[in-house]
N, C-alpha and C positions, 0 to 999 in steps of 0.2 A: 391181346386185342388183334384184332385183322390185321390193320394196319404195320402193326411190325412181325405179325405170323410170313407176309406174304413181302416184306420188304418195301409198304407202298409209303412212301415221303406225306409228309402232311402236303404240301403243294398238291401232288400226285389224288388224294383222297379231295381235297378241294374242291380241285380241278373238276375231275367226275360228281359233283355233289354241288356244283356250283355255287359255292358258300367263299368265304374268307379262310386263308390259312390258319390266319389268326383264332376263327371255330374252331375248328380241327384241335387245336394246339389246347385251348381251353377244357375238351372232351377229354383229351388225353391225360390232361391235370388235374384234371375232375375238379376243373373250375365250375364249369356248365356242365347241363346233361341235352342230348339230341331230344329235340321233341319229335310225334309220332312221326310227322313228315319225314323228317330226318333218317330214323330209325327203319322208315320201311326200305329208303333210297342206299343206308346202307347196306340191307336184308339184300336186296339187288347187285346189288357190289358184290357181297359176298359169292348170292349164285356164281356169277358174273366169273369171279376168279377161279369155284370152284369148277364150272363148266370150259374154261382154260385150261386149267392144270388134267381133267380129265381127256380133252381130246389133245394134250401134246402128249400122254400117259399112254394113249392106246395107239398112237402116229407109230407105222412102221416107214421110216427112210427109204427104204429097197421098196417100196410100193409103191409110195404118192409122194406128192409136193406136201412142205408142213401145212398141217392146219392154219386158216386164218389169224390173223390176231384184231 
C-alpha cells in the first residue's frame, strides 16, 4: 500500500485526504473500501509523492537550493 511504501502515518494520509484517521485505519484493515472520491484523491497523493521523490532524485547540491517540499 502507498501509505507504508512511502512511510506516511495514517494521521499523515488523513490529513492530506481530509477524512478521519479512523478511515484511513478501516482501509488498511480492509474494513471499508475508498469510494471513487476517495480513490482519485488518493491517485493524487500518489502523483504527489512520486513527483517528490523525482525532483529530490535529480536535485544536485553543488548547483541549487533543494527542491521545494
Amino acid at each position: 500500500m502507498l501509505q507504508k511504501a512511502c512511510g506516511l502515518s495514517s494521521a499523515d494520509a488523513a490529513h492530506y485526504l481530509g477524512i478521519k484517521e479512523d478511515t484511513v485505519s478501516k482501509w488498511r484493515r480492509g474494513k471499508r473500501q475508498p469510494g471513487p472520491g476517495h480513490l482519485a484523491e488518493i491517485t493524487d497523493l500518489a502523483r504527489d509523492i512520486d513527483d517528490a521523490v523525482a525532483a529530490l532524485a535529480a536535485w544536485d547540491p553543488e548547483k541549487s537550493d533543494p527542491p521545494p517540499t
